[in-house]
C-alpha positions as CSV (number, residue, x, y, z in Angstrom):
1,X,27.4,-10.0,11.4
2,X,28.8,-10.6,15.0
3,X,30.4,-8.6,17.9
4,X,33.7,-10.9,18.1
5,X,36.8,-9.6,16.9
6,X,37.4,-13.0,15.3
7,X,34.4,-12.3,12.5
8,X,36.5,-9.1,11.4
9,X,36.9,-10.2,8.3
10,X,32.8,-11.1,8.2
11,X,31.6,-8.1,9.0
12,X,34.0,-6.0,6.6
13,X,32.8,-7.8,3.8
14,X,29.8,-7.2,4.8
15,X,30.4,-3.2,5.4
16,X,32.0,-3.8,1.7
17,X,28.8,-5.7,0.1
18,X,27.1,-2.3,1.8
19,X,29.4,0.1,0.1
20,X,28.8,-1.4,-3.4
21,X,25.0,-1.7,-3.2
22,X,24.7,1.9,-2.1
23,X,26.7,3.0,-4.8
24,X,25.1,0.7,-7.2
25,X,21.8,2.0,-6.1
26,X,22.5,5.4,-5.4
27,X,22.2,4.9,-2.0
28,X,24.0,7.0,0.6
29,X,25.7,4.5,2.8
30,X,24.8,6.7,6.2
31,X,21.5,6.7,5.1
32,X,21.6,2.6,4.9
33,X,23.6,2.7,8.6
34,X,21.0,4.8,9.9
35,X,18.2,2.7,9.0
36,X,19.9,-0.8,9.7
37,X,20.5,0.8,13.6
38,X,16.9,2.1,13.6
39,X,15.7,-1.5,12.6
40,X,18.2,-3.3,15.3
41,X,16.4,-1.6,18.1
42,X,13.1,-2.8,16.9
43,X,14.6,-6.1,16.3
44,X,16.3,-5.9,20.2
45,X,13.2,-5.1,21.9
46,X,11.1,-7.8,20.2
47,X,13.2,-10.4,19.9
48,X,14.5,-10.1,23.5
49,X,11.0,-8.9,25.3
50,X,12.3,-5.8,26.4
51,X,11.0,-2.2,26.7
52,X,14.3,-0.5,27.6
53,X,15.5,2.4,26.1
54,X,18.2,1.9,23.8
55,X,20.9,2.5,21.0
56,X,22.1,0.1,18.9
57,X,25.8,1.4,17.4
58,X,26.8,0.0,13.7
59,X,30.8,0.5,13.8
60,X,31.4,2.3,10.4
61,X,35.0,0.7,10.0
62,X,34.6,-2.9,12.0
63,X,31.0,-3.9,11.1
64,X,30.8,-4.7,14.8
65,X,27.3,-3.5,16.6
66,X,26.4,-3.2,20.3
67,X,23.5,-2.3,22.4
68,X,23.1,0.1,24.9
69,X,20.5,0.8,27.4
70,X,20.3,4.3,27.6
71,X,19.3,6.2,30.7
72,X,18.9,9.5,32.5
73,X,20.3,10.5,36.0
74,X,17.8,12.3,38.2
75,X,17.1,12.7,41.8
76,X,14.5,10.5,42.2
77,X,13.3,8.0,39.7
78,X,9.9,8.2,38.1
79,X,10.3,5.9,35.1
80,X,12.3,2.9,35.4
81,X,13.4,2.1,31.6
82,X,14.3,5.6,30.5
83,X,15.9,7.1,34.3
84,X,18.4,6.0,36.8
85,X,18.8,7.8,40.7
86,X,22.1,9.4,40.9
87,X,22.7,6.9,43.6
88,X,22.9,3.9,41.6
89,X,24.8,6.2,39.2
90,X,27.0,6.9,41.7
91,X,27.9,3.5,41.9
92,X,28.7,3.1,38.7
93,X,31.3,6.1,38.6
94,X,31.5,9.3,40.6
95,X,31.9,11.5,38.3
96,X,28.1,11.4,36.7
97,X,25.8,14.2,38.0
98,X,22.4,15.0,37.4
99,X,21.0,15.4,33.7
100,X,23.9,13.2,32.5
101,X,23.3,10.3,30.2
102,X,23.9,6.4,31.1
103,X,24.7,3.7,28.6
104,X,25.0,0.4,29.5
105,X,25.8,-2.0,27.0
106,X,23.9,-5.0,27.0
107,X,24.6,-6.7,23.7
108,X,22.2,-10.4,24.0
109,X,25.6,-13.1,23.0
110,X,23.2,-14.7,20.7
111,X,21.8,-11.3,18.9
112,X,24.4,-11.8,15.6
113,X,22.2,-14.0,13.8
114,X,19.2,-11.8,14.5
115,X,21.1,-8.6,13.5
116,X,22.3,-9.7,10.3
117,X,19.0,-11.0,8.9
118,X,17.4,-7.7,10.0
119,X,20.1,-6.1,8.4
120,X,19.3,-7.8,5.2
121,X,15.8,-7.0,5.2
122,X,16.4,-3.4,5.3
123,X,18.9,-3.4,3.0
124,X,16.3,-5.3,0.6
125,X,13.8,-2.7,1.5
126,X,15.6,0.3,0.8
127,X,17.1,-1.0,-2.3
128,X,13.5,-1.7,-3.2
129,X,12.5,1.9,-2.4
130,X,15.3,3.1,-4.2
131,X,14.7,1.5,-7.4
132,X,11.0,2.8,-6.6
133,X,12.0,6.3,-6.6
134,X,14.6,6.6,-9.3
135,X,11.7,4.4,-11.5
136,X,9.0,7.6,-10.5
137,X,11.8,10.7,-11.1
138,X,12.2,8.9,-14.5
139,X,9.1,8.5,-15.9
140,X,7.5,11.7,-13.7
141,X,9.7,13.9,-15.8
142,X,8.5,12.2,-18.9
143,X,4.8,12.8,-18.4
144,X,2.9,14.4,-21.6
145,X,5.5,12.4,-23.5
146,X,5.4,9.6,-26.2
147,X,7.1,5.9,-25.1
148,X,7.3,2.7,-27.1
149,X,6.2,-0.2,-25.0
150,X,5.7,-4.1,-25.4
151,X,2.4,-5.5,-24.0
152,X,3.1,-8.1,-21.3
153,X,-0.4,-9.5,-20.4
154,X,-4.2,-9.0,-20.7
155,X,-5.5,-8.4,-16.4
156,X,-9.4,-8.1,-17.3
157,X,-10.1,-5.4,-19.6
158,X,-6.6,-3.6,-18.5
159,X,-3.6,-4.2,-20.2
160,X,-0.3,-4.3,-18.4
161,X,2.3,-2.9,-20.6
162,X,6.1,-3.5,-20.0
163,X,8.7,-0.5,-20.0
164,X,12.2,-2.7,-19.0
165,X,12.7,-1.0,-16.0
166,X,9.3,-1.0,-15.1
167,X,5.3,-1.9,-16.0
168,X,2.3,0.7,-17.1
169,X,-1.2,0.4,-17.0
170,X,-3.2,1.0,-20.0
171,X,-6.9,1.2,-18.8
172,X,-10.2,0.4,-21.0
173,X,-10.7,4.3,-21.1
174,X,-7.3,4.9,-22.7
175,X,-8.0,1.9,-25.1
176,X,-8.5,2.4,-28.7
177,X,-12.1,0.5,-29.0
178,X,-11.6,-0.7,-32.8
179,X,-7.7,-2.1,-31.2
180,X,-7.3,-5.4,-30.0
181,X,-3.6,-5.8,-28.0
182,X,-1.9,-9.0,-28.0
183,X,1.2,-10.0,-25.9
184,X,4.9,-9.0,-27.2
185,X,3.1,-6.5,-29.4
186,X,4.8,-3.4,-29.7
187,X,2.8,0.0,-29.2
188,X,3.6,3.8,-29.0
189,X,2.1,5.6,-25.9
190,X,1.3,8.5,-24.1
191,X,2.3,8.9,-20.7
192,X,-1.0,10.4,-18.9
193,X,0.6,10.6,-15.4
194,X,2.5,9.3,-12.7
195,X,1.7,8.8,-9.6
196,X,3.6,7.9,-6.7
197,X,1.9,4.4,-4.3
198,X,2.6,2.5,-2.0
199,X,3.8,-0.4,-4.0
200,X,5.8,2.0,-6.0
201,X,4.9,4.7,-8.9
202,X,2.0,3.8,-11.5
203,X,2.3,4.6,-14.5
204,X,-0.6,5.7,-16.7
205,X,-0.9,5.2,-20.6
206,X,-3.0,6.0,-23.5
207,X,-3.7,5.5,-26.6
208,X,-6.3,7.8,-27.4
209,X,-4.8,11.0,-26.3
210,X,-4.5,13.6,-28.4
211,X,-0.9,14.3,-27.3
212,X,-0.3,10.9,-28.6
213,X,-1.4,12.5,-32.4
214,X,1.3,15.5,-31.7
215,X,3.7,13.7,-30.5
216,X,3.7,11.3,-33.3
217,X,4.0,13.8,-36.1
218,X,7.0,15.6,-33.6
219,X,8.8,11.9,-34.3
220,X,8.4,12.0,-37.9
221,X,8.4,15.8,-39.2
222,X,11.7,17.3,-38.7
223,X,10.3,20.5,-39.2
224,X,8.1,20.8,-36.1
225,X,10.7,19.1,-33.7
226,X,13.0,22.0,-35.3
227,X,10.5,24.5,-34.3
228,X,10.0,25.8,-38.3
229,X,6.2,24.0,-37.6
230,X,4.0,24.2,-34.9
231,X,1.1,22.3,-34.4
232,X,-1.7,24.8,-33.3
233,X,-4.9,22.3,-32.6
234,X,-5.3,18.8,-32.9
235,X,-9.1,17.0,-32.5
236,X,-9.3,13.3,-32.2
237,X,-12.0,10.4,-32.3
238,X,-9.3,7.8,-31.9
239,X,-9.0,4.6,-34.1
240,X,-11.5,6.6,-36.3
241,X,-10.7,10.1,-37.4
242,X,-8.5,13.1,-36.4
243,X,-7.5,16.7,-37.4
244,X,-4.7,19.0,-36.6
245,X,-3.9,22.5,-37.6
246,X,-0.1,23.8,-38.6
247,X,1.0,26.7,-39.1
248,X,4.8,28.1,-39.9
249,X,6.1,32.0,-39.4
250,X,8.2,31.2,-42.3
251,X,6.3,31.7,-45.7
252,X,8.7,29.7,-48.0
253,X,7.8,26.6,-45.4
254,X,4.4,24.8,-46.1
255,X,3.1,23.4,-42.9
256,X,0.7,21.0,-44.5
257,X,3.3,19.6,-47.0
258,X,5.8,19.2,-44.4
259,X,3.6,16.8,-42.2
260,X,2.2,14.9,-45.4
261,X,5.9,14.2,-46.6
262,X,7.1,12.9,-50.1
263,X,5.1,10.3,-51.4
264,X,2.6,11.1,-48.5
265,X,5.6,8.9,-46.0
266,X,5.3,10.9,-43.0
267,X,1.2,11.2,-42.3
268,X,1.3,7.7,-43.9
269,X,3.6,6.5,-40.8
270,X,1.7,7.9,-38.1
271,X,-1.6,6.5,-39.8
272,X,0.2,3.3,-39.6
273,X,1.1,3.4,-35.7
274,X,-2.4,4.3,-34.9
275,X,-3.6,1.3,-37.2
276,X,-6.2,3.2,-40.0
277,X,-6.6,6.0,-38.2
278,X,-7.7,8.7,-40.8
279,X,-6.1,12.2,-40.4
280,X,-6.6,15.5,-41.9
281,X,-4.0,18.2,-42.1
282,X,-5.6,21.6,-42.4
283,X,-3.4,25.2,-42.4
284,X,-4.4,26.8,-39.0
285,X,-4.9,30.7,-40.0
286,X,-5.6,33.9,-37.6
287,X,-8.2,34.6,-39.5
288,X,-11.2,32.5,-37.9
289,X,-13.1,32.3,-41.2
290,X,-10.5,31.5,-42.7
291,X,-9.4,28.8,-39.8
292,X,-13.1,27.6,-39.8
293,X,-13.5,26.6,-43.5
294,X,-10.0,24.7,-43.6
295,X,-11.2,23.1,-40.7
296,X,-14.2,21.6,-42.7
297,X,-11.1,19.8,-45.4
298,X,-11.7,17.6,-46.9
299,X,-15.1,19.7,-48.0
300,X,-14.4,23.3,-50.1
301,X,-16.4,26.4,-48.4
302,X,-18.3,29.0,-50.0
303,X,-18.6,31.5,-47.3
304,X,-18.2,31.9,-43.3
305,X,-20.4,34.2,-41.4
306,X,-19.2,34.5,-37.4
307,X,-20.3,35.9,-34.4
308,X,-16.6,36.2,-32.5
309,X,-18.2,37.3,-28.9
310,X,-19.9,34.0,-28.7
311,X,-17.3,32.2,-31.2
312,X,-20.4,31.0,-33.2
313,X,-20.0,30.3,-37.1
314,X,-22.4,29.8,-39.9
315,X,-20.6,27.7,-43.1
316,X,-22.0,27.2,-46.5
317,X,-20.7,25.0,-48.8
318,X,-21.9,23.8,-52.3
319,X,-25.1,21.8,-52.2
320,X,-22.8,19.1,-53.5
321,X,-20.6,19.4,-51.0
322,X,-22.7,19.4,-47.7
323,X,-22.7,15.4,-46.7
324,X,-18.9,15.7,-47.1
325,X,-18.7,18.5,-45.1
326,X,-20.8,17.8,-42.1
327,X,-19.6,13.9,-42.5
328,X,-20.4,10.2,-41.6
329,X,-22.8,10.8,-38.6
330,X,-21.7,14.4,-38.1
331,X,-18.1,13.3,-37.5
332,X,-16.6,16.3,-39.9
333,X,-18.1,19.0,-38.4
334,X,-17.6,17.5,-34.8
335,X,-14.0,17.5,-35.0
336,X,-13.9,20.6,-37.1
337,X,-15.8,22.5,-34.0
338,X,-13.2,20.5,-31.5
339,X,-10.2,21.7,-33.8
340,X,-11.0,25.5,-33.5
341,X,-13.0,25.8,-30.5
342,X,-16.0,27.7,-32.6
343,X,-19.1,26.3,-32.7
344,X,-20.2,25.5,-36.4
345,X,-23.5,25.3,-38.1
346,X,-23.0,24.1,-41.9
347,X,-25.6,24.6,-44.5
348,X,-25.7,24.5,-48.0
349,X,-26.2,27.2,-50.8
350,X,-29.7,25.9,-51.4
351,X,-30.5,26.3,-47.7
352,X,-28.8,29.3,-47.0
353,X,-31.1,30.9,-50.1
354,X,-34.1,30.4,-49.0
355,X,-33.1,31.3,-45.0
356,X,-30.8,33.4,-45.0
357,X,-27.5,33.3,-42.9
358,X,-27.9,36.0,-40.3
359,X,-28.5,39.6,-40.2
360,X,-25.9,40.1,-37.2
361,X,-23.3,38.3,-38.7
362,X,-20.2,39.0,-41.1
363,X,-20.2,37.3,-43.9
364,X,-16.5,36.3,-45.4
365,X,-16.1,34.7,-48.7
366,X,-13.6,32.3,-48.4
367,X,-11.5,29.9,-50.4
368,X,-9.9,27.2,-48.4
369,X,-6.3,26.6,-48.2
370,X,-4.2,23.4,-49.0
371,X,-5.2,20.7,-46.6
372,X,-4.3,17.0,-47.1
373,X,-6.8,14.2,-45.9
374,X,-5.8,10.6,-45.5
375,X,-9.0,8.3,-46.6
């Protein structure tokens, strides 16, 4: 960039070289003129020790610049770099008056080199910021949704997932524990949140979401991305074992069969993305006995006693049937309390003989509905 008429051709390619990056980038070219000016007068004033006040001008059409030291005219001067005495003005031309507005170009001969690099550097910047921002209104709007993602590198116990335009961060707490992620690997995730830094946006990832669960199933059943199935609840101990409740308005459509698929393809595919996960696919019903004791599938109910005020449930199940129902260290019954949001107390017909179930409870003999269970 230079002020001489002989680098014309310089500085329109350089306008030009503007143009195209701002449109490239989405960048409105004014706003890019603005800034480069804004940065020229910081450049002025360091570069060339001075503490006058002034405007640099960025000629729109030429590419030419020029500095001017701008000042006030008043009767008597209290401040030297931003006021001049309508005296001096005077001398300058007669015409100025008080209030009016001095400039006085004084372009340094040698400031081209300067300008151009600082033009450069903002340039660089705001491209930088732009990409930044695009980057966070892309993946901001996406947040609660399912990506696919290739793991770049292992930082510590974090791993750094790459997006193409961009990198995430899946943390130890979003990790699957049983998973162990290995460069170039491929993963589905769920976008947590996005927040906006000062290095750029950061992107958050998980693994053990339940969103991830739903959103799987909305990639592989039709049916609930067509709004014929919704998924009502869904309960995860991830890597290890999850429910979810469906339910369709439509009674010729069978929620559970729909997410099971022929041949068991479609539960079978999302078991496979979250690597073993087990899943159980239980009809979510208005009823809360009803709801309760398909919760418990893969274990058959006898009988469901509820307190609804204090959503408190009392199960029994065949004395054959109570280990399956309550599960590997409780984990059934966990989830199943997690699924509904009722808190569940399971015993078995031989127990519930000889205590009871609860005088202040309704008591509703149930048979549970079609549920599938992946084991």
């Amino acid at each position: 960039m230079a002020t001489k008429n002989k680098s014309g051709a310089k500085n329109k390619g350089f306008l030009e070289a503007f143009r195209e990056v701002g449109k490239e980038k989405g960048i409105a070219l004014e706003v890019l003129f603005d800034a480069i000016e804004a940065a020229l007068i910081s450049a002025y004033k360091r570069n060339f020790n001075s503490a006058q006040n002034v405007r640099v001008s960025l000629d729109r059409t030429t590419g030419e610049f020029h500095v001017y030291a701008v000042k006030t005219v008043v009767e008597q001067v209290q401040n030297k770099i931003t006021e001049i005495s309508l005296e001096d003005a005077k001398r300058i031309h007669t015409d100025y008056a008080i209030g009016d507005v001095i400039e006085t170009e004084t372009t340094p001969a040698n400031f081209g080199r300067i300008a151009a690099q600082t033009a450069k550097q903002v340039v660089v910047q705001r491209i930088r910021e732009a990409e930044r921002g695009i980057i966070y209104e892309e993946f901001s709007n996406r947040a609660n949704d399912i990506l696919t993602g290739i793991v770049q590198r292992i930082e510590g116990k974090n791993v750094i997932i790459d997006l193409g335009k961009t990198e995430a961060l899946l943390t130890p707490a979003e990790q699957i524990s049983t998973e162990k992620y290995t460069p170039n690997e491929r993963l589905k995730l769920y976008i947590v949140e996005v927040k906006k830094t000062t290095k750029g946006p950061q992107i958050l990832l998980s693994r053990t979401h339940p969103g991830l669960l739903k959103r799987l199933f909305e990639l592989e059943v039709p049916e609930i991305s067509d709004g014929m199935v919704e998924i009502k609840s869904v309960a995860r101990e991830p890597g290890m074992r999850s429910k979810i409740a469906v339910y369709s308005k439509d009674e010729n459509i069978d929620p559970v069969g729909s997410c099971v698929g022929q041949k068991g393809l479609r539960v079978q595919a999302v078991v496979d993305e979250l690597r073993g996960e087990k899943i159980d696919i239980v009809k979510w019903n208005e009823d809360p006995a009803k709801y309760i004791a398909n919760s418990l599938s893969p274990a058959k109910v006898v009988s469901v006693a509820i307190r609804e005020e204090e959503k408190i449930s009392k199960v029994i199940v065949p004395d054959y049937q109570l280990s399956l129902a309550i599960g590997k260290e409780g984990q059934n019954a966990r989830l199943a309390a997690k699924l509904t949001g009722w808190k569940i107390d399971i015993k078995s017909e031989s127990q519930a003989a000889e205590n009871g179930v609860g005088d202040d409870m309704e008591v509703v003999t149930v048979t549970s509905e079609d549920s599938f269970s992946v084991d």
